[in-house]
N, C-alpha and C positions, 0 to 999 in steps of 0.2 A: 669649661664644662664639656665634659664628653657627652654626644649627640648617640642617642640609642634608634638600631631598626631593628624591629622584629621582621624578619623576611619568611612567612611561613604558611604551613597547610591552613588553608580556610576550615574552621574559624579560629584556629587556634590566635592567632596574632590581637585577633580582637579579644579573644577571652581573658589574654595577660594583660592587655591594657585594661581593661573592667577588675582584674585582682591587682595589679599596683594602684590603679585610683579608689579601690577599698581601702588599701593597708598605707597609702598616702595621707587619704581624704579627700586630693585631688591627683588630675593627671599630672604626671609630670613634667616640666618641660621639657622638651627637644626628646620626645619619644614619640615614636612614630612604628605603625606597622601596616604591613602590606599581606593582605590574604592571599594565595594563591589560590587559583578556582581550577579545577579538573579541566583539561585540554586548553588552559590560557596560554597564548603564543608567548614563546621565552624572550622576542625581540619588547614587545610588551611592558615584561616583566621588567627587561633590561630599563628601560625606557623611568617607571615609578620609579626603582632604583637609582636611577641618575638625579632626577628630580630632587626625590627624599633624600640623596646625601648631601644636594647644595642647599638646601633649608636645614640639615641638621649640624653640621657644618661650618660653627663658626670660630674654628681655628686649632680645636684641639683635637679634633680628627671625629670618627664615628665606629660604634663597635655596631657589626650587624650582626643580633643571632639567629640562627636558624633552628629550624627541630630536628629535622633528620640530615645527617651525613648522607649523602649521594641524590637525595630526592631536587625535585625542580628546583623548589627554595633557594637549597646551598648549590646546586650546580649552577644558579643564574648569580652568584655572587663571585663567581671565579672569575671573571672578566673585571672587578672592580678590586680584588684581591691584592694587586701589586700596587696599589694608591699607597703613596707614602700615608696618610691622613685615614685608612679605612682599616678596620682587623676584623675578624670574621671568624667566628665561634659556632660551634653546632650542638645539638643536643639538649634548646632551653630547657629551662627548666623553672620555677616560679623561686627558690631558693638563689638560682641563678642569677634571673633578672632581677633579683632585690638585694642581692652585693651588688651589680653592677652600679642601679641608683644611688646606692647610698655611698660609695665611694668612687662617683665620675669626675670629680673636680681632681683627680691624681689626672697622673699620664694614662695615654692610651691604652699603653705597654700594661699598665700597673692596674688598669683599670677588666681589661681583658681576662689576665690570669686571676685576678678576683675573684670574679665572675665564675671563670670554671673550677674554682677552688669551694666556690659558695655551691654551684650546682654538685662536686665529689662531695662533700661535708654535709649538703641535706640530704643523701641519697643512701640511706640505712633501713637495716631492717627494725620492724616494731616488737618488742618482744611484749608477751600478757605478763599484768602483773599479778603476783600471788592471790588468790582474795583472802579478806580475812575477815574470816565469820565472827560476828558480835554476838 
């Protein structure tokens, strides 16, 4: 089973663990996330990171997603990037991390592009629908 980090802006990382253990019922396992807080030092950051990938970890590697491209979050996960066992995704999204759940026991590989297939596919516009007067 593929190991989940959320690596993100505080509070976001805690708000997706509280919507998967709604649409679960419970957490799930081997997901984990790390808030970032305004001015936290990146050696730090680096440091939970290392941590949270040896507990997530247990052989089939760990997808980390992030929310924003270039923000602290994903720039503190490029040092871990080149891990045969790590893939690193940006842009969660609640569509996102609930492909990734439900289909982690694939590969990493398989488990990644998922993921950001599920975050492109919920990401549409709403359109009103007609009313119809009775």
């Amino acid at each position: 089973m593929v190991g989940i980090l959320l690596l993100t802006h505080a509070p976001l990382g805690q708000a997706f663990l509280a919507a998967a253990t709604h649409v679960f019922r419970t957490l799930p396992e081997r997901l984990e996330a790390i808030d970032v807080v305004a001015d936290q030092n990146p050696d730090e950051i680096n440091r939970l990171v290392g941590a949270a990938l040896g507990r997530l970890d247990q052989g089939s590697g760990v997808l980390v997603m992030t929310d924003i491209m270039g923000g602290t979050p994903s720039n503190c996960t490029l040092p871990f990037c080149s891990q045969i066992r790590v893939q690193v995704i940006a842009g969660i999204s609640l569509p996102m991390l609930l492909r990734a759940l439900t289909y982690r026991q694939d590969t990493l590989d398989v488990v990644a592009q998922l993921a950001i297939e599920g975050g492109q596919d919920g990401a549409c516009r709403v359109e009103p629908r007609l009313r119809v007067a009775y």
